[in-house]
ZAMIMAR-301501 format. One record per residue: x, y, z of N, C-alpha, C in turn. Coordinates in steps of 0.001 Angstrom, whole numbers, plus 524288, in hexadecimal, padded with zeros to 5 digits. Example, Ala and Ser with C-alpha at 12.3 -4.5 7.8 and 13.67 -1.06 7.14 Angstrom:
<pts>
833867E9C681E788300C7EE6C81E78833907F31C81E78;832327F73681BA8835667FBDC81BE4832648001E81EBE;
</pts>
This chain:
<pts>
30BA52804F4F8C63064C280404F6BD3050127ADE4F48C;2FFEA279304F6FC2FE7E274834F3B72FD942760E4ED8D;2FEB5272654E96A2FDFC2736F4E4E32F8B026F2A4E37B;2F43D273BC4DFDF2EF37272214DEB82EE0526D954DCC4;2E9E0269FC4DF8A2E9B2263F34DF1D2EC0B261114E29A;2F0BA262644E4CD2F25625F7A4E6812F18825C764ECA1;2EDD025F814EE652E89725FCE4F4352E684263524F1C0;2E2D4262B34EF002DF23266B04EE142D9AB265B44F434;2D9BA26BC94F22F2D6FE26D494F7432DA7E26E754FCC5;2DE8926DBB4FCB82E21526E46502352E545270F450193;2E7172750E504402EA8327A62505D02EEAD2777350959;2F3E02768E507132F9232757550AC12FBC327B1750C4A;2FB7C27BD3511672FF2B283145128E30120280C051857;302AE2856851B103054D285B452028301FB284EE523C0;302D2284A7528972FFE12847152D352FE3C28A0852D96;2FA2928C0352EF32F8552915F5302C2F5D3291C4536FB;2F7E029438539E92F5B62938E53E2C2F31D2955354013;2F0BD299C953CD62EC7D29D4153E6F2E613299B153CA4;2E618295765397A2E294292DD538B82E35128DB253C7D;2DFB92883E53D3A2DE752854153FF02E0112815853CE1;2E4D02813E53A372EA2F27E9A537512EA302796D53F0C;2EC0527C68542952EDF227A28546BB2EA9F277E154821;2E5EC277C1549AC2E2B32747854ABA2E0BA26F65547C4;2E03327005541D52DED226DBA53E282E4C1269A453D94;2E96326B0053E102ED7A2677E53F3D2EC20262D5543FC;2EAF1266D2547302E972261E154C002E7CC25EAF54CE1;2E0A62603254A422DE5925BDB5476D2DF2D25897543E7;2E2702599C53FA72E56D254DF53D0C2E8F02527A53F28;2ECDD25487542062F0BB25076543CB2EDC024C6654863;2EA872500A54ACE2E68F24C1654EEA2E2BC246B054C1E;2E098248B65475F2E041244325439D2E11D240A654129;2E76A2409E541592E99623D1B53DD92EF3A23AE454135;2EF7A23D1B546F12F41123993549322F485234F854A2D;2F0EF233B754C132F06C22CC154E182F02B228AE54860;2F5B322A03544E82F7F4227635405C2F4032284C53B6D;2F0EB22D2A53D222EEA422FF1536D02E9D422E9253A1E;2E6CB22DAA53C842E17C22C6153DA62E288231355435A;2DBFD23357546FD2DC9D23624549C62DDA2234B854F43;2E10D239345519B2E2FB236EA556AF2DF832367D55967;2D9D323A75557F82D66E238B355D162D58B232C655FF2;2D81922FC255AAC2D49B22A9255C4E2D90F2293756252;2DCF622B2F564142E124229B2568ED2E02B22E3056BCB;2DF41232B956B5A2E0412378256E7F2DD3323C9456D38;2DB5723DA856F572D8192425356F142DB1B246EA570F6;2DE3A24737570132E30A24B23573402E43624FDB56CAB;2E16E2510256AE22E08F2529C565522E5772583756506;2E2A625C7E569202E4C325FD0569C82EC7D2602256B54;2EBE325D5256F002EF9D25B8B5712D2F40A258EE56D47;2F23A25461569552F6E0253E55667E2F63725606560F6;2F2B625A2655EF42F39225E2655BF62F8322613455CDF;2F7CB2626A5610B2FA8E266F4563633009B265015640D;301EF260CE566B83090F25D9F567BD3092E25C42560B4;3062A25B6755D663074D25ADC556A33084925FA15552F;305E22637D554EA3054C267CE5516C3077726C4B5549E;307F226D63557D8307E52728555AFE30ED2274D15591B;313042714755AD6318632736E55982318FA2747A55445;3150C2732C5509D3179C273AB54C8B3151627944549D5;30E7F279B954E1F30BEC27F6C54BDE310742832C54ECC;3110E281E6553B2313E2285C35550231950288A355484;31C8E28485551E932328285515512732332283FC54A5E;320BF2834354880320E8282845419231CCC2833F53FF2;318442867753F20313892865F53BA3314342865A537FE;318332889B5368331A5728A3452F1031AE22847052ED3;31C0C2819F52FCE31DFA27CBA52E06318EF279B452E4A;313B527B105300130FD0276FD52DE730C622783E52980;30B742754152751309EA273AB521DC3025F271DC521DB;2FECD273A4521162F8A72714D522302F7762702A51BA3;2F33C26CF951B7C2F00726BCA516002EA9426CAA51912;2E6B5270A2514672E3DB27185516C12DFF7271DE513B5;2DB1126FA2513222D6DF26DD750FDE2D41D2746D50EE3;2D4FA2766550ABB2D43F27CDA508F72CE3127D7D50964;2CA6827958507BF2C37927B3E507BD2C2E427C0F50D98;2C46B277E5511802C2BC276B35172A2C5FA27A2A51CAD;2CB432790F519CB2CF5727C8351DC32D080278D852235;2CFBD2718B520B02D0D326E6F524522D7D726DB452204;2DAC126D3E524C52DF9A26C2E526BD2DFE32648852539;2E23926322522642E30525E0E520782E81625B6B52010;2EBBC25EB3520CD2F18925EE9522732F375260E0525AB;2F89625F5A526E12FD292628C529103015B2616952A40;306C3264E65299930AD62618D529B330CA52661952F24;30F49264FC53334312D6267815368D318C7264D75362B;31B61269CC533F732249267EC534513240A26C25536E1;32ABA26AA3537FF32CBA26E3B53AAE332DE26CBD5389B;334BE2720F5363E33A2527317534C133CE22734E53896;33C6A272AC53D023410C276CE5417A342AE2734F54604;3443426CCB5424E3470E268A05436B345932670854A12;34A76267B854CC5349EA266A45515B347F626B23556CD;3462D26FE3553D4345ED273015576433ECA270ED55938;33C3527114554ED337EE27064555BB336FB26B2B55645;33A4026648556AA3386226277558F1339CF2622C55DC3;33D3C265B2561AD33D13265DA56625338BF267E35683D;336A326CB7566BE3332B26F0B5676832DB426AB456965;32D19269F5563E13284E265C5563A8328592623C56598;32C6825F41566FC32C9325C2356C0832A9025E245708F;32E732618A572BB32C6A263B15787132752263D857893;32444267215730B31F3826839573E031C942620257495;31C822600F5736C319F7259E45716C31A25258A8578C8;32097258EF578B03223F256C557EF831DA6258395814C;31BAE25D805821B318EC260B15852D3142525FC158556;311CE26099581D930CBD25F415813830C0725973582A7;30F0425485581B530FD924F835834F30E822503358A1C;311532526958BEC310AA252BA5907F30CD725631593A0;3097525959591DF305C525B31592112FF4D25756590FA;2FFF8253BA58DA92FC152513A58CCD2FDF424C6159235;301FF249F45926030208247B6597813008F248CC59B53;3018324D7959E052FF6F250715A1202FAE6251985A176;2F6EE2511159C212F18A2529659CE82EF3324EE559CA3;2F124248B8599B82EE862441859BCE2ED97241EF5A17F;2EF24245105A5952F07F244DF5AB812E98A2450A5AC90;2E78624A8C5AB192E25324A455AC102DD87247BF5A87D;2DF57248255A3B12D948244A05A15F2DA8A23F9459F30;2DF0623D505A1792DFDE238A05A0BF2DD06235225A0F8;2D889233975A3682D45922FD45A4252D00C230DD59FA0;2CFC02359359B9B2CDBB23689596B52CF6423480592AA;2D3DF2317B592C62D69F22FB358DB82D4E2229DD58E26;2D5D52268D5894B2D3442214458B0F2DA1B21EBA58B55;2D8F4217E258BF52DCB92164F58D222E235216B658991;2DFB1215485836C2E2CC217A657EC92E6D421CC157E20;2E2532208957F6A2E4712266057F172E74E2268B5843B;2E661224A95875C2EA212262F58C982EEC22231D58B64;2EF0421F38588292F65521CAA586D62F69421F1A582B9;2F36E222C257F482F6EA224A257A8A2FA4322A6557CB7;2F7D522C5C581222F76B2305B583F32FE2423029584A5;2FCBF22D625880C302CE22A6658BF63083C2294C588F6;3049B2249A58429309912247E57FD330C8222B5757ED2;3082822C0757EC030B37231AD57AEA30EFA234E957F27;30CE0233B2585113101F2385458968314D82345658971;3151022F31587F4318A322DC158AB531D2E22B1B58742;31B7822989582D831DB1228B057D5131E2422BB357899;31BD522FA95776731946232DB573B831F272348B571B1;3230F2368E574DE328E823831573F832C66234AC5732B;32C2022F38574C23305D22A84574B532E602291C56E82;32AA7228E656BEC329B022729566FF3297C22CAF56331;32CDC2300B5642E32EA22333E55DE4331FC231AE55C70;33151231115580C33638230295558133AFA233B455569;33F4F2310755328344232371C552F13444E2381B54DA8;344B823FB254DD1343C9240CA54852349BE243B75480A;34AC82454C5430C34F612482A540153504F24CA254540;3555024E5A544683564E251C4547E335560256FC5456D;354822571D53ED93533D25B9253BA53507A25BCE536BA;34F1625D485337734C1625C54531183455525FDE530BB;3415125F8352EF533CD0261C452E02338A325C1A52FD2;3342E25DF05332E3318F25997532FC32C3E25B52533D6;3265C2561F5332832279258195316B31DEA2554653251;3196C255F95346F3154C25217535DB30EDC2552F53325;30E94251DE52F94308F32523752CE63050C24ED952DF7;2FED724F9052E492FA8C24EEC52E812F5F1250DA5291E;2F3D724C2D527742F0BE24D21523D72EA7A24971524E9;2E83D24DC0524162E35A24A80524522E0D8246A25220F;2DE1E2435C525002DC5423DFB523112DA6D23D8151E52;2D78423FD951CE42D3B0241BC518B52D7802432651383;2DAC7245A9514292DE642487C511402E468244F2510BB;2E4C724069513262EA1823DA9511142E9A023B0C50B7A;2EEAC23B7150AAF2EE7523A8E504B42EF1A23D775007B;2EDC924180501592ED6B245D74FD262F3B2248C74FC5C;2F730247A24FFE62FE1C249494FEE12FD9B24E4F504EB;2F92F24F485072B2F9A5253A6508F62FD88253EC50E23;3007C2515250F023033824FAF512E6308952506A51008;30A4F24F9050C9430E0024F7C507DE30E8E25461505E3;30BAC257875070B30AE425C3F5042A30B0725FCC50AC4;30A2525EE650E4330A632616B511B93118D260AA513C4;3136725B97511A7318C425A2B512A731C3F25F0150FA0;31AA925DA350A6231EAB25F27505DC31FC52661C50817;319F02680D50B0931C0E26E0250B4131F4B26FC150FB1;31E6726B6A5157F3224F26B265189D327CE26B23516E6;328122681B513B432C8B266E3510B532F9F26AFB5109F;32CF326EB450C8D32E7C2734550BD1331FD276BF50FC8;32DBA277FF5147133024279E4518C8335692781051A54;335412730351B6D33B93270E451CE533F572729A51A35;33E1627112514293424927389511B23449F2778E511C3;33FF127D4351359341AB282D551110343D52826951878;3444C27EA551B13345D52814051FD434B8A27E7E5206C;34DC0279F851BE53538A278B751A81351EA272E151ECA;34EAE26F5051EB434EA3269B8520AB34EBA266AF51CA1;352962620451C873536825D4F519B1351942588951C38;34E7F259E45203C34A822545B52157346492558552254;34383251155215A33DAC252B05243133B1B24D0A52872;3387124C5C52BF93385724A5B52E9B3329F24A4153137;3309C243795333E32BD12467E5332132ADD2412F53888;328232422953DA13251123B5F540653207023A1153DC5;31E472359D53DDA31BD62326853B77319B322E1853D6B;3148722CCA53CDB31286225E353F5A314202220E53A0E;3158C21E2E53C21316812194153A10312362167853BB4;30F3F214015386F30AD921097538FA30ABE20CC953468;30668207BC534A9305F02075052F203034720A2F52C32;2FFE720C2D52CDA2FFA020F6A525B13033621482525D8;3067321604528C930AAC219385268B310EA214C6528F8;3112F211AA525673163620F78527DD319AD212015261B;3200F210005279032528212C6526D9325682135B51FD5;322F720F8251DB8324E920F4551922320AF2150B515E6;31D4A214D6518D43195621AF75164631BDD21EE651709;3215A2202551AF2324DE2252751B4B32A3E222B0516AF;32CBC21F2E5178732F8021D095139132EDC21DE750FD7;3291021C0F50C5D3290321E38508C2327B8222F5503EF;327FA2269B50874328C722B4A5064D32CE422D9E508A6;32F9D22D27509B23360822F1850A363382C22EE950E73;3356922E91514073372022DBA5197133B0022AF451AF7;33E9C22BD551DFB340F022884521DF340242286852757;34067224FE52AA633E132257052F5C343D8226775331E;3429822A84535B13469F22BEE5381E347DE2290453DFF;343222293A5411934196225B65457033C44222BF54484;33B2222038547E5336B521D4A54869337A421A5654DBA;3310021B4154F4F32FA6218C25566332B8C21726556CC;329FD21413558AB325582109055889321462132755F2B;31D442155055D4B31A47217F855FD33148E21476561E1;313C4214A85667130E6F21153568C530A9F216025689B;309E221A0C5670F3069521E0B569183027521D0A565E2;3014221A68563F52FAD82179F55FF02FAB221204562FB;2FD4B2105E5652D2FD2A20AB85674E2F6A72082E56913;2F48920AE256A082F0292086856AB92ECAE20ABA56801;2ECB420C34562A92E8EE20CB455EBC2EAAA20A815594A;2F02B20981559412F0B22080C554AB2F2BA1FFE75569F;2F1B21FD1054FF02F5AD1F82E552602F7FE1F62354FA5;2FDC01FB3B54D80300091F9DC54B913052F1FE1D54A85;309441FD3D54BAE30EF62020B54EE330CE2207A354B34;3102B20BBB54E70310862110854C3731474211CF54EC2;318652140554B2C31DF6215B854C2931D0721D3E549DE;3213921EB254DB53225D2249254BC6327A52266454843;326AE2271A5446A32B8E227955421132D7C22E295412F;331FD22E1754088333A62340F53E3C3362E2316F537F9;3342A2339A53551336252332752EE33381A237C152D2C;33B77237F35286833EED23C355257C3401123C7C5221B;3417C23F1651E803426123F8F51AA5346B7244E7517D7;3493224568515A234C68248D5511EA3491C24E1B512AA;34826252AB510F5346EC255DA50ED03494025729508EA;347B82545B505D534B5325701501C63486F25B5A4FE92;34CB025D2A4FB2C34AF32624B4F758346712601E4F49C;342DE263904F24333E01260664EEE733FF5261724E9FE;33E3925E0A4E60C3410625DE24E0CF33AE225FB14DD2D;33DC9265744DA613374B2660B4D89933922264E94D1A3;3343A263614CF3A3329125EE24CB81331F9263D34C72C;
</pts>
């Protein structure tokens, strides 16, 4: 439970899937991928990489996602998706990723002459590099990818969507936690550093190459899980 004041006005609970939790995810992560600003500005493929982001994790862990959700409006302003169940579900989510990867190749075959010159190499990057630039993560451990809205950074709600993931790992017996990440300048290495990270891998990624002018690397970072010490 959030405690009063501390987001006032915002409800932190579980994913519910009988409400439009899933959709309202989509639209944020579609908002804020292209390094916190929206992906539309490279790809209009909205549906499409909602779905290779979010889909393994509604479908094989819902308990494990976490929403912040603005209580007057019922707009969705967070969200964290983790998954306790180490390497089973990152095979999983691979294949799926694999799949759908190759499904959007396959469908650039016909409206390929709709994309402009940009989007047709970010297209390509992704069928043909998109897998050579992950990083390598822990072989065990708990790990976790949050989205917070533009409007709404700042306020801890990302921190607070962490701390209850947290939770989960623990009551499920994980001593790491683990998370990928853009490296840019305004989030450089030293903005995971200094709050407790270590970088486990790191790979230097072209897939912004012609919108940004200046590197983006993909990192996997980590950290301890330790016991919480209450005050």
């Amino acid at each position: 439970m959030t405690r009063t004041g501390e987001h006032p006005g915002i409800e932190l609970r579980r994913f519910e899937p009988e409400n439009d939790d899933e959709q309202q995810m989509r639209d944020l992560v579609f908002a804020n991928a292209f390094l916190g600003q929206p992906f539309s500005d490279i790809c209009s493929c909205k549906d499409w990489f909602g779905e290779v982001v979010l889909k393994p994790y509604v479908e094989m862990e819902p308990d494990n996602i976490h929403v912040a959700v603005e209580k007057d409006s019922g707009r969705l302003v967070g969200y964290l998706t983790g998954s306790t169940r180490g390497e089973d579900f990152m095979d999983s989510q691979q294949q799926y990723v694999h799949n759908r990867v190759g499904q959007l190749a396959a469908s650039t075959l016909l409206p390929w002459n709709f994309f402009d010159a940009s989007r047709r190499e970010f297209v390509a990057h992704l069928i043909q590099s998109g897998e050579k630039e992950m990083p390598e993560h822990p072989s065990h451990g708990a790990h976790w990818h949050f989205q917070v809205a533009a409007d709404q950074r700042g306020r801890g709600i990302g921190a607070a969507l962490y701390k209850r993931f947290q939770s989960d790992a623990r009551e499920r017996g994980h001593k790491l936690i683990w998370a990928e990440v853009m490296i840019y300048p305004e989030k450089p290495r030293s903005y995971f550093e200094d709050r407790g990270w270590r970088f486990h891998h790191v790979l230097p990624t072209g897939i912004f190459r012609n919108y940004v002018d200046f590197p983006v690397e993909i990192a996997c970072i980590k950290k301890p899980l330790v016991e919480e010490v209450l005050h």
